[in-house]
DSSP file (Angstrom, degrees, kcal/mol; ACC not computed):
  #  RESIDUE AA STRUCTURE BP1 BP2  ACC     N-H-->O    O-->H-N    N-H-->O    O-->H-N    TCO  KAPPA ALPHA  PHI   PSI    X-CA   Y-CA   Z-CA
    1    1 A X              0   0    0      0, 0.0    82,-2.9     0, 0.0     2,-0.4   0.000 360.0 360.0 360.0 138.6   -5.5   -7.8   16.0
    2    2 A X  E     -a   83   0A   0     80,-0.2     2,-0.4    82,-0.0    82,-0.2  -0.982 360.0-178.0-128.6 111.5   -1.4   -6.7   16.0
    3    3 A X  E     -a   84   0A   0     80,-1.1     2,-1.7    -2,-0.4    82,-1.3  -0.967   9.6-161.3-121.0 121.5   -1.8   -3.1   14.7
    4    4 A X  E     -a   85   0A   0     -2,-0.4     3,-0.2    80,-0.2    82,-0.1  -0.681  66.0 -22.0-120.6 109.1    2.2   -1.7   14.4
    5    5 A X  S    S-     0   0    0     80,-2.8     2,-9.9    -2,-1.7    -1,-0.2   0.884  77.8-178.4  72.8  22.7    3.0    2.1   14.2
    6    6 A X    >>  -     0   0    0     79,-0.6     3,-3.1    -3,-0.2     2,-0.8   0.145   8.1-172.8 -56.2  48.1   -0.8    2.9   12.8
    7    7 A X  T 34  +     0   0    0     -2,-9.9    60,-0.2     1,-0.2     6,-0.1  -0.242  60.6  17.5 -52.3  90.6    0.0    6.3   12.5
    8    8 A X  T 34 S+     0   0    0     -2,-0.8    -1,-0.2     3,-0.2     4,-0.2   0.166 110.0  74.5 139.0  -0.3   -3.4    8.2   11.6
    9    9 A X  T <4 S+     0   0    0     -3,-3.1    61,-1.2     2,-0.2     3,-0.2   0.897 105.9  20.7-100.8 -52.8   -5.9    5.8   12.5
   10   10 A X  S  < S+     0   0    0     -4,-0.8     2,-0.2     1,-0.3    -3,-0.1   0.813 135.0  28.5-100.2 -12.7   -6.1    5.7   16.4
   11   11 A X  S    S-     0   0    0     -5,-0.2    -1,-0.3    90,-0.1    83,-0.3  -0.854  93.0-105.7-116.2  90.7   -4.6    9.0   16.8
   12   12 A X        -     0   0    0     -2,-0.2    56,-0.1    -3,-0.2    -4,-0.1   0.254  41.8-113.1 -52.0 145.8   -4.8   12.1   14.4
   13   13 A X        -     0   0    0     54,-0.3     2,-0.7    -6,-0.1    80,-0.2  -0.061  38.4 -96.4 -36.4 155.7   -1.3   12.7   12.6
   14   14 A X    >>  -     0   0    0     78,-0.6     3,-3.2    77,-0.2     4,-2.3  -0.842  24.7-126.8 -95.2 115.0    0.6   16.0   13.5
   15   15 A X  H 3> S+     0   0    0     -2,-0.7     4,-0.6     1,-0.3     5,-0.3   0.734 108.0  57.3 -17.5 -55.7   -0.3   18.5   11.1
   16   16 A X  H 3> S+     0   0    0      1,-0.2     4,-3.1     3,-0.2    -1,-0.3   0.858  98.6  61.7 -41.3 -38.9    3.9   18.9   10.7
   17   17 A X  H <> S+     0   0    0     -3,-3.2     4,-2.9     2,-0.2     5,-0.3   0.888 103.6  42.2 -70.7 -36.9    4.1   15.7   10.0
   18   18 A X  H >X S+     0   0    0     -4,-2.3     3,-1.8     2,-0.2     4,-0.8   0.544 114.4  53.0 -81.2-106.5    1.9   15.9    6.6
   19   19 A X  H 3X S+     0   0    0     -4,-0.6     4,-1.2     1,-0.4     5,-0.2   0.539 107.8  46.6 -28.2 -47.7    3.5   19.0    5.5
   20   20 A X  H >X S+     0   0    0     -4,-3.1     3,-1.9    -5,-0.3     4,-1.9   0.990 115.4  49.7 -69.5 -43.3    6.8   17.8    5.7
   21   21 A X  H <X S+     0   0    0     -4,-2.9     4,-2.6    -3,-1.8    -2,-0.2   0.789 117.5  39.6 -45.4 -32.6    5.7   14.4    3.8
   22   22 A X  H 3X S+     0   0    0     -4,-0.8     4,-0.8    -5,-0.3    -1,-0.4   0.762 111.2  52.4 -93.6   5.8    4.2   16.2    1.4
   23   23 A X  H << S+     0   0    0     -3,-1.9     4,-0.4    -4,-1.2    -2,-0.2   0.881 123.0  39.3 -99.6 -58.5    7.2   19.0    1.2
   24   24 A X  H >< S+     0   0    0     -4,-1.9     3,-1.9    -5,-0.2    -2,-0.2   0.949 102.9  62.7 -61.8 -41.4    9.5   15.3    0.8
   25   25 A X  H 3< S+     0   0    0     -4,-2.6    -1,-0.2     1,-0.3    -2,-0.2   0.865  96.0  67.2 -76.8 -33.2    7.0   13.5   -1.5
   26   26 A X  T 3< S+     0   0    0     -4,-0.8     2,-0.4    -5,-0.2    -1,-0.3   0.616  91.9  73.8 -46.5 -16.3    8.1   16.9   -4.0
   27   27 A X    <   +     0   0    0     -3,-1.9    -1,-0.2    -4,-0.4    -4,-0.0  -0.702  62.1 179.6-121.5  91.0   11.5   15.4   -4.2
   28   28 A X        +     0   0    0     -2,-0.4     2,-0.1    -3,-0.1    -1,-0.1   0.271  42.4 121.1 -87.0   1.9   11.6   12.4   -6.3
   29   29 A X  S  > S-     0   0    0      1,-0.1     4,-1.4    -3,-0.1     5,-0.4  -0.278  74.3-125.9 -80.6 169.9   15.1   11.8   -5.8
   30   30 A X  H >>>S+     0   0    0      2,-0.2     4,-2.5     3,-0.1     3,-1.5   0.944 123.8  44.3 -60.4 -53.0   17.3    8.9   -4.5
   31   31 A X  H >>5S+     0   0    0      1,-0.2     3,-2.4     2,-0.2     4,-2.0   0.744 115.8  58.1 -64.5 -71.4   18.9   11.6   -1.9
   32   32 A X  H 3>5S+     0   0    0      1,-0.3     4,-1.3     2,-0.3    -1,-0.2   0.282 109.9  35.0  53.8 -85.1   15.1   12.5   -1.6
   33   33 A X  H <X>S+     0   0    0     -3,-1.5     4,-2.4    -4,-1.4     5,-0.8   0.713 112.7  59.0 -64.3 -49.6   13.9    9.5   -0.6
   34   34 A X  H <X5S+     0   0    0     -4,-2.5     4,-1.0    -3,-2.4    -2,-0.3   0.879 104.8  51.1 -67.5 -35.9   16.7    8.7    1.3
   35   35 A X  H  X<S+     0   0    0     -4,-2.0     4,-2.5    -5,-0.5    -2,-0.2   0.982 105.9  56.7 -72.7 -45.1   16.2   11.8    3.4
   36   36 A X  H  X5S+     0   0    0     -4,-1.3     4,-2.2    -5,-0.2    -2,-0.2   0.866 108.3  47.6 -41.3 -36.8   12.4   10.8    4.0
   37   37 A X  H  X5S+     0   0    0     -4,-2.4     4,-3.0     1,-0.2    -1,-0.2   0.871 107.5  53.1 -88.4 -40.3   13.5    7.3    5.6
   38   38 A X  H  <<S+     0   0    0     -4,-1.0    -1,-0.2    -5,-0.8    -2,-0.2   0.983 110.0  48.8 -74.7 -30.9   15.9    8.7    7.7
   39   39 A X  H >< S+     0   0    0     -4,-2.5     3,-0.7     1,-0.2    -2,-0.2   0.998 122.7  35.1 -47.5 -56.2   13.2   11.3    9.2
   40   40 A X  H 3< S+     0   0    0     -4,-2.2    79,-3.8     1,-0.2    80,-0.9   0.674 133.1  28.7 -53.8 -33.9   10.8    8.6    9.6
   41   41 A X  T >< S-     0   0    0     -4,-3.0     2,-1.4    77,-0.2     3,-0.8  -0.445  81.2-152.8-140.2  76.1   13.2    6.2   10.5
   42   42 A X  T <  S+     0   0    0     -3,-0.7    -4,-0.1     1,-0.2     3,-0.1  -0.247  72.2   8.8 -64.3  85.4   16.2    7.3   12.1
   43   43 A X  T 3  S+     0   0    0     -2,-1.4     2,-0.3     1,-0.2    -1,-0.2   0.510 102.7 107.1 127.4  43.7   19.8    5.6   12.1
   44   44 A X    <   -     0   0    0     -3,-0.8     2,-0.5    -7,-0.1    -1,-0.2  -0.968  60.2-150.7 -92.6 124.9   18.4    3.1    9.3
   45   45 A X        -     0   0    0     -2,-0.3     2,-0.1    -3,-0.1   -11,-0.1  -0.682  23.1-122.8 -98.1 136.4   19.5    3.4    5.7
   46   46 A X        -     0   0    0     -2,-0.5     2,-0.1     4,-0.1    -1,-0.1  -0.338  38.6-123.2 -77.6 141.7   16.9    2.2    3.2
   47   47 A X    >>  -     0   0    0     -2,-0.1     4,-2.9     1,-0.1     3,-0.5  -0.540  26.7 -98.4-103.5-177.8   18.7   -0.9    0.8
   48   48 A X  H 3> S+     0   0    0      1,-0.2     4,-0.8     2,-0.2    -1,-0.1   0.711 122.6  47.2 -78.8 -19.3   19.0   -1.1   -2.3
   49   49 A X  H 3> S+     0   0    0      2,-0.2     4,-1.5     3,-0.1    -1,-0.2   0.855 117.8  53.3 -62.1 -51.1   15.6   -3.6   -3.1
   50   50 A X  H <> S+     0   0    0     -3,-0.5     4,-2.1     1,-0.3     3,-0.4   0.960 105.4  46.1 -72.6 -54.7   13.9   -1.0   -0.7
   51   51 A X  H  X S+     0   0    0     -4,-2.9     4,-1.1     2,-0.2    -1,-0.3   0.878 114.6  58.0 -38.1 -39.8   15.1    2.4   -2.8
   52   52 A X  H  X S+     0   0    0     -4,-0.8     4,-2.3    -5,-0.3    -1,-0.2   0.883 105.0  43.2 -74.8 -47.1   13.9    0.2   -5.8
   53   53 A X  H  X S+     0   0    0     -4,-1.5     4,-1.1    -3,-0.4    -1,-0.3   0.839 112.9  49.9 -76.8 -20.0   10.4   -0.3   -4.6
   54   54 A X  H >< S+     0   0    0     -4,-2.1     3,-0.5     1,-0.3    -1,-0.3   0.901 114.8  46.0 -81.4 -27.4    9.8    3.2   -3.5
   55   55 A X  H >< S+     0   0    0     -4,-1.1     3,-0.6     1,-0.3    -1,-0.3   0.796 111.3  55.0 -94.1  -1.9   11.2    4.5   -7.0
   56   56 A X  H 3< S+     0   0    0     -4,-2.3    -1,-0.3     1,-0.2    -2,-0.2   0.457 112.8  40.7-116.9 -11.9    9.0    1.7   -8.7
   57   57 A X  T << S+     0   0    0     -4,-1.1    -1,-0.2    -3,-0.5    -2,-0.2  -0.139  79.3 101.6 -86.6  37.7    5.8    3.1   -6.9
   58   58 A X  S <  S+     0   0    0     -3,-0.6    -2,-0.1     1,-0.1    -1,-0.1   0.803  82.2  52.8 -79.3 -31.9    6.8    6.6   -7.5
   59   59 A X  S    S+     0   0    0     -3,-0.2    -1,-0.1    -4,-0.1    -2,-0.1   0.832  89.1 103.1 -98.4 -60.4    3.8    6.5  -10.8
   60   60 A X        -     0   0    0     -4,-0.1     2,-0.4     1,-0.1    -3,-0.1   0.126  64.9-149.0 -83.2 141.3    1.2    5.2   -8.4
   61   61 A X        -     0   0    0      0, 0.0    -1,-0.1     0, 0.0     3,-0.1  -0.988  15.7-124.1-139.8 146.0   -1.4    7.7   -7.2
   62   62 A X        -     0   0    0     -2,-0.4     3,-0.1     1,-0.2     0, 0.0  -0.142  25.5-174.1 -72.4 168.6   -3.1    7.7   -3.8
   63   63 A X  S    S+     0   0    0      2,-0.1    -1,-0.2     0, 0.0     2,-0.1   0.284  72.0  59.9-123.6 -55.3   -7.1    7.7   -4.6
   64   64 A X  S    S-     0   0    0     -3,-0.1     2,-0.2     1,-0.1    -2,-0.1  -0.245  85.7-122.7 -99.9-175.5   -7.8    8.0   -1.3
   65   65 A X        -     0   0    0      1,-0.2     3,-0.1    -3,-0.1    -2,-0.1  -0.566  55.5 -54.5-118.3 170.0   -6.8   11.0    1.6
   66   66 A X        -     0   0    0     -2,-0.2    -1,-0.2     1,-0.1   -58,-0.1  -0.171  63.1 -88.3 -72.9 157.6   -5.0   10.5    4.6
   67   67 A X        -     0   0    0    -60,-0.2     2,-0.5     1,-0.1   -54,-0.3   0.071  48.7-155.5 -64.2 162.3   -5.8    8.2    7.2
   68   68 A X        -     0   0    0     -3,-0.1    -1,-0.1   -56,-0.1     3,-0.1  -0.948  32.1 -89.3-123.9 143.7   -8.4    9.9   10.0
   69   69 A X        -     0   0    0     -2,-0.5     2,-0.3     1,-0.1   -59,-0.2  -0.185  46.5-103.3 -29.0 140.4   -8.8    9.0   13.1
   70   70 A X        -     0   0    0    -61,-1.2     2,-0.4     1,-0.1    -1,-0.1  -0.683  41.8-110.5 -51.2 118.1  -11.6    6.0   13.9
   71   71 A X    >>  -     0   0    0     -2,-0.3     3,-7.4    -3,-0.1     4,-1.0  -0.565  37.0-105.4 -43.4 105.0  -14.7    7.5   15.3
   72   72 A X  H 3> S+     0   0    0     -2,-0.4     4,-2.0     1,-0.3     5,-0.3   0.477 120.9  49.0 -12.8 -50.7  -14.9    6.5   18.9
   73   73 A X  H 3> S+     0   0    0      2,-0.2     4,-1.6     1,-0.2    -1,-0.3   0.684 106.6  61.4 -77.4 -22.1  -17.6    3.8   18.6
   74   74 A X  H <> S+     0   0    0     -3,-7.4     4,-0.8     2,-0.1    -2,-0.2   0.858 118.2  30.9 -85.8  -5.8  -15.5    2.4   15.5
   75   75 A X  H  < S+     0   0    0     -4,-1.0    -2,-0.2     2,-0.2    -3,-0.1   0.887 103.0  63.3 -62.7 -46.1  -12.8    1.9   18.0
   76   76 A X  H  < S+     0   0    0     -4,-2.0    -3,-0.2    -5,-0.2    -2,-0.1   0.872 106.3  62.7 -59.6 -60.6  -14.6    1.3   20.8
   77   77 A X  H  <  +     0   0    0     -4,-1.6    -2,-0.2    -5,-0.3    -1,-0.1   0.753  65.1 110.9 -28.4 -76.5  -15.8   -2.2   18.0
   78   78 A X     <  -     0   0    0     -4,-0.8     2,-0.2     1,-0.1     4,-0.1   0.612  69.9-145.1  -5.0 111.5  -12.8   -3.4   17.9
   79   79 A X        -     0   0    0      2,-0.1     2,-0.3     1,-0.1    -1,-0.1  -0.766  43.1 -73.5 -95.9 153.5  -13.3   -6.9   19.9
   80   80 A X  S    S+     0   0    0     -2,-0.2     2,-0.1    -3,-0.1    -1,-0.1  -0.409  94.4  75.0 -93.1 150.4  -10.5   -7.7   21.8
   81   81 A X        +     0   0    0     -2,-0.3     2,-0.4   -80,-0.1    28,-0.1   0.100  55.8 160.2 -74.6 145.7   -7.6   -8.7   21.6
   82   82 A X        -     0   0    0     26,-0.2    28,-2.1    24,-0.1     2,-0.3  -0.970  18.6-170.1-156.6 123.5   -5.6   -5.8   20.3
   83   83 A X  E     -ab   2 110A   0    -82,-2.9   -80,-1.1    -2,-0.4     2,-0.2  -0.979   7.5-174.6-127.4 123.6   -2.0   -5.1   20.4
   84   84 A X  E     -ab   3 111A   0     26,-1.0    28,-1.0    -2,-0.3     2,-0.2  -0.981   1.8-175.0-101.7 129.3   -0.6   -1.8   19.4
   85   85 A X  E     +ab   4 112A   0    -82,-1.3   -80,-2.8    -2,-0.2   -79,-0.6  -0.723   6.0 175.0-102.7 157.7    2.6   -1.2   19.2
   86   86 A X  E     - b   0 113A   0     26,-1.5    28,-2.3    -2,-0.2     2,-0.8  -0.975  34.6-112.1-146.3 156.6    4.5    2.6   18.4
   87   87 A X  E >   - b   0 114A   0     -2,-0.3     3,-3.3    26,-0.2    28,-0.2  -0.838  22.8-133.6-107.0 125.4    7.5    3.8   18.3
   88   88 A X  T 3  S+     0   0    0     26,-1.2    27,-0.2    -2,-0.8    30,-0.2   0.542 104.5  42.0 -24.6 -33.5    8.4    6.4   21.0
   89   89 A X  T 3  S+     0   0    0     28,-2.4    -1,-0.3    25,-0.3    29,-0.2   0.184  79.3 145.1-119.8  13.5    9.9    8.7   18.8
   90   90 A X    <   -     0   0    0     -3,-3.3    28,-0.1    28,-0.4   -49,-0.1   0.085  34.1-164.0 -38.5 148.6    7.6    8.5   16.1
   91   91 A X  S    S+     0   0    0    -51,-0.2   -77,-0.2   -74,-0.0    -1,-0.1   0.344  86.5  57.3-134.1  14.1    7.1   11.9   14.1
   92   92 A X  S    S+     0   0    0    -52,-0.1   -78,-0.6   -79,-0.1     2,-0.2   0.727 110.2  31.6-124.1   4.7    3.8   10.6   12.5
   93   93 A X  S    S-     0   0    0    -80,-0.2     2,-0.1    -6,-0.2   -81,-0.1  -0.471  72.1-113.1-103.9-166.8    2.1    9.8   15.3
   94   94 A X    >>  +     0   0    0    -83,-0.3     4,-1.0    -2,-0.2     3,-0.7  -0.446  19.4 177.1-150.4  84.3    1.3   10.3   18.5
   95   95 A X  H 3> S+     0   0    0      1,-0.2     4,-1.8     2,-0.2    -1,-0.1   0.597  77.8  48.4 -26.8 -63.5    2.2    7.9   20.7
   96   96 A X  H 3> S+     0   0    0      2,-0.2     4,-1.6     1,-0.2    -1,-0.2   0.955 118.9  47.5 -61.7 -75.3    0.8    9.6   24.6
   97   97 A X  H <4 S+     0   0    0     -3,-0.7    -2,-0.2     2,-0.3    -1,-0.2   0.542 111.0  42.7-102.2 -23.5   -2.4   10.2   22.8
   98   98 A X  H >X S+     0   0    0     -4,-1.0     4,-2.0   -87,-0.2     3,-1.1   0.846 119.7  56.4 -75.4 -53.1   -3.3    6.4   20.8
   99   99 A X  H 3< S+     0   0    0     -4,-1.8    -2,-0.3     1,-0.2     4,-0.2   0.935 107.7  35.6 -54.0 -65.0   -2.1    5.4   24.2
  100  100 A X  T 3X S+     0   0    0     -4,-1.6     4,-0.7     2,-0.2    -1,-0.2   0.581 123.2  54.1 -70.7 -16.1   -4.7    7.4   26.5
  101  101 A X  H <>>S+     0   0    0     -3,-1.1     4,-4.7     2,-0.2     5,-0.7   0.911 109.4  39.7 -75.6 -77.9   -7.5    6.6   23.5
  102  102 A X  H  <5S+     0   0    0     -4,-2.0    -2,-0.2     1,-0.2    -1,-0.2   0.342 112.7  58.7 -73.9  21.9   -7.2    3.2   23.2
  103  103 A X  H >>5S+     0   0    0     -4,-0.2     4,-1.0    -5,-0.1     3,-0.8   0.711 111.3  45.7-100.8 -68.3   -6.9    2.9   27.4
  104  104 A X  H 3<5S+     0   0    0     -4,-0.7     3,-0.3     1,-0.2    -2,-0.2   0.935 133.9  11.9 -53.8 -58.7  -10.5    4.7   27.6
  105  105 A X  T 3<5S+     0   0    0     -4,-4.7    -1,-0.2     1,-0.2    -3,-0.2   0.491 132.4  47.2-112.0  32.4  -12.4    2.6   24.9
  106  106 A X  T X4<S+     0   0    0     -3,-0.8     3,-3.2    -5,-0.7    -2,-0.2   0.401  72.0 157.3-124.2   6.7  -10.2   -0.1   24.2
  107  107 A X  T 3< S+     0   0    0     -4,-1.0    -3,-0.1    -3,-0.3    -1,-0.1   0.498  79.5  44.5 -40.4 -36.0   -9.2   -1.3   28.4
  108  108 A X  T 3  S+     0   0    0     -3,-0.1    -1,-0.3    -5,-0.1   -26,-0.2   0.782  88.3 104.6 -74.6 -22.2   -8.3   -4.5   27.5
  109  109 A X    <   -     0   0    0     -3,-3.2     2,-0.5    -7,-0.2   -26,-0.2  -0.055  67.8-127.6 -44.9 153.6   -6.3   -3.9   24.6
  110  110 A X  E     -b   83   0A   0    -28,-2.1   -26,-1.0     2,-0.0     2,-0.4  -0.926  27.2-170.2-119.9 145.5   -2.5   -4.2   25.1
  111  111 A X  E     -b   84   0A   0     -2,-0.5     2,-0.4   -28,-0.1   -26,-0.2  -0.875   7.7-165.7-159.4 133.7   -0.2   -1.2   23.9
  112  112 A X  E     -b   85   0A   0    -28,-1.0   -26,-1.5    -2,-0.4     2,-0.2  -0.821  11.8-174.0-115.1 113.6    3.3   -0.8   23.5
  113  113 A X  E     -b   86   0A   0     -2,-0.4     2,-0.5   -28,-0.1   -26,-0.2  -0.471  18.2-161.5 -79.6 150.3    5.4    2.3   23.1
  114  114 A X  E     -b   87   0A   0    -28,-2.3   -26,-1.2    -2,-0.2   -25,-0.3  -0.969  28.3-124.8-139.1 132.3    9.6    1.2   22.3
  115  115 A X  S    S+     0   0    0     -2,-0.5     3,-0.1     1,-0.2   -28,-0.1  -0.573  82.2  19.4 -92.4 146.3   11.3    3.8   23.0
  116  116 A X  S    S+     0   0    0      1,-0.4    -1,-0.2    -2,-0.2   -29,-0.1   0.058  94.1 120.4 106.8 -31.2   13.7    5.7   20.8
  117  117 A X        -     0   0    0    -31,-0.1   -28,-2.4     1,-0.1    -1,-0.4  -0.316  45.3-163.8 -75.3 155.3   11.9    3.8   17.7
  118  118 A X    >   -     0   0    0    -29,-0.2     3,-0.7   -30,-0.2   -28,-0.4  -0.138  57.6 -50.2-115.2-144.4   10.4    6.2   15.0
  119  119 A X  T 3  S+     0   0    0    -79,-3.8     2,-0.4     1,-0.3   -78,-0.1   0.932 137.6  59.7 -68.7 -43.6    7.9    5.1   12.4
  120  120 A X  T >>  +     0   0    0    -80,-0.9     3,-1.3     1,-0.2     4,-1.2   0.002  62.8 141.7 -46.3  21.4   10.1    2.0   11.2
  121  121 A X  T <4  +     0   0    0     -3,-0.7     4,-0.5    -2,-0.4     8,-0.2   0.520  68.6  58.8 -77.4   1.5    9.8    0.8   15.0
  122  122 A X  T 34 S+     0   0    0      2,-0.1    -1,-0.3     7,-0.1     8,-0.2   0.842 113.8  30.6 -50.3 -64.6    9.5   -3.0   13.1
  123  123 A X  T <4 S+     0   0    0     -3,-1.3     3,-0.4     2,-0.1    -2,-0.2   0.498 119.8  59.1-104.5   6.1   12.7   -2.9   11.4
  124  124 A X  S  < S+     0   0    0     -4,-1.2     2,-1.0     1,-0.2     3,-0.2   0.962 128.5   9.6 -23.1 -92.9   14.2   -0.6   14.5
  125  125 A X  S  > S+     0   0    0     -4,-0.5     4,-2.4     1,-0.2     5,-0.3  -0.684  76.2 158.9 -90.8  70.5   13.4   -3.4   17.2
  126  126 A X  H  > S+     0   0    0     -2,-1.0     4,-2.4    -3,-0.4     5,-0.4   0.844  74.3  47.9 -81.2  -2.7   12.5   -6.3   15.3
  127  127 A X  H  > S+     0   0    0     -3,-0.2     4,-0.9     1,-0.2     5,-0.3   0.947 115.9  43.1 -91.3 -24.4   13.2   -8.7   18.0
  128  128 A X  H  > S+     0   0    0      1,-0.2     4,-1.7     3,-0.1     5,-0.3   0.991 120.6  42.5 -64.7 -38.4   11.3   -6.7   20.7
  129  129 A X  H  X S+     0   0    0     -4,-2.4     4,-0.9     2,-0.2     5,-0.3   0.960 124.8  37.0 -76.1 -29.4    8.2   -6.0   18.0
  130  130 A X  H >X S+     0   0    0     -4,-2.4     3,-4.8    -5,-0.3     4,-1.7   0.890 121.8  50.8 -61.4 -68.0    8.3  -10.2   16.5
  131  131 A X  H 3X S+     0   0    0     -4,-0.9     4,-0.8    -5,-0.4    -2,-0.2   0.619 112.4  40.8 -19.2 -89.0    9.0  -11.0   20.2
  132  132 A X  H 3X S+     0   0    0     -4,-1.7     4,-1.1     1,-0.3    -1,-0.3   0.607 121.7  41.4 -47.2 -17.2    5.9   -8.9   21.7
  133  133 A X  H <X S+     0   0    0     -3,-4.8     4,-2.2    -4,-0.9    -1,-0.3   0.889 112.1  56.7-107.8 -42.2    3.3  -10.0   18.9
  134  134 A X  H >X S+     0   0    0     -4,-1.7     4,-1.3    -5,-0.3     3,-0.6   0.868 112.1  43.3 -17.2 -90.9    4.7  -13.8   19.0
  135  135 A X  H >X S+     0   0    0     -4,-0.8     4,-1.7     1,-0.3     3,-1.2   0.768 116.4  44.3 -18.6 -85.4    3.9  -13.8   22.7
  136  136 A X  H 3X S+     0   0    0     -4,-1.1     4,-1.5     1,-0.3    -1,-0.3   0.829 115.3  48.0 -61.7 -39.4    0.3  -12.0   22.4
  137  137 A X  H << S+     0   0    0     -4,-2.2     3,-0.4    -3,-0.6    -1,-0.3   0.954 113.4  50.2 -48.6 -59.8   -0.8  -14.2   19.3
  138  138 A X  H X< S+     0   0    0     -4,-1.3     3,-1.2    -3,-1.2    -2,-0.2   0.937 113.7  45.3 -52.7 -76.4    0.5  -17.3   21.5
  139  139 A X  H 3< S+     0   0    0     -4,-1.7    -1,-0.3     1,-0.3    -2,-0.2   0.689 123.7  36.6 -52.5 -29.8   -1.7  -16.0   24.7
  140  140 A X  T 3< S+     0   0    0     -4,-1.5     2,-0.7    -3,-0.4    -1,-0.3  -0.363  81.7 124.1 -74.0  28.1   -4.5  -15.4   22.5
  141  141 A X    <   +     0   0    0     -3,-1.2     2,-0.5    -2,-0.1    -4,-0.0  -0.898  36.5 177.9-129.7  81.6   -4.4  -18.5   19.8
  142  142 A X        -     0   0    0     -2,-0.7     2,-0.6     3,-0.0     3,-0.0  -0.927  20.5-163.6 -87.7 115.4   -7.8  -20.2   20.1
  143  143 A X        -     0   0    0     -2,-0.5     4,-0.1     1,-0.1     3,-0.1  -0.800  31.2-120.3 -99.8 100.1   -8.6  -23.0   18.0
  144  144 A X        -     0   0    0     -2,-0.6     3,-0.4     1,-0.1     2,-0.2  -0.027  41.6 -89.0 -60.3 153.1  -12.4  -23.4   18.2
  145  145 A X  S    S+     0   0    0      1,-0.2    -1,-0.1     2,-0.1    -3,-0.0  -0.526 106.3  34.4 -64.3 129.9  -13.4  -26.8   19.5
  146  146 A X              0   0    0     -2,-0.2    -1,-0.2    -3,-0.1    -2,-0.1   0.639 360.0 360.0  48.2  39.5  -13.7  -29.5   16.6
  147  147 A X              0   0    0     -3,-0.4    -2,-0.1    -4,-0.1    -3,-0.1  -0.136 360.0 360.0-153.2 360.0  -11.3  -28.7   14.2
């Protein structure tokens, strides 16, 4: 499992972090939007396909509440192999604390912070983040016997 930037799941969000989203998600305008992606993702500019899809789910309403942490024992499931990656500089997670989590019920699990990256840490580093999940898919790519 390749879980990238999983911001709320393995580690709670920072309370800042939701208030300013929902502070941005009040501004339904291009500069708006555009200000949101540059918190999240800093020194990237969102294109024009991308502006498009954000203003074309602008309608769509969430059903469900933001993500919560996984209860230790549903983490602790998880069978291994597991790569997370974050990006150091993330501001909707918390990188040092998914890290120290998933070291304590996850040991085998692999997890990578790149630093400098924010939430975008995909389109930030994509050859270190393809690279690093290539690689672990590749060490881990078992093809059950008869097939």
């Amino acid at each position: 499992m390749s879980l990238i930037e999983p911001n709320g799941v393995v580690a709670r969000t920072p309370w800042r972090a939701l208030l300013r989203l929902v502070r941005f998600g009040g501004d339904r305008t291009e500069e708006g939007w555009r200000a949101m992606s540059e918190w999240l993702t800093p020194g990237l500019t969102m294109t024009e396909v991308e502006l498009a899809n954000v203003r074309a789910g602008q309608g769509f309403r969430l059903a469900v509440r933001w993500a919560r942490p996984l209860k230790d024992a549903e983490l602790a499931s998880f069978a291994p192999p597991l790569l997370a990656i974050y990006g150091g500089a993330s501001v909707v997670s918390d990188p040092p604390a998914a890290q120290r989590r998933i070291a304590v019920l996850l040991p085998g699990a692999e997890v990578v912070v790149v630093p400098g990256a924010g939430h975008g840490v995909r389109a930030q580093a994509p050859a270190r983040v393809v690279d690093r999940v290539v690689g672990f898919l590749a060490r881990h790519d078992e093809v059950p016997h008869g097939r």
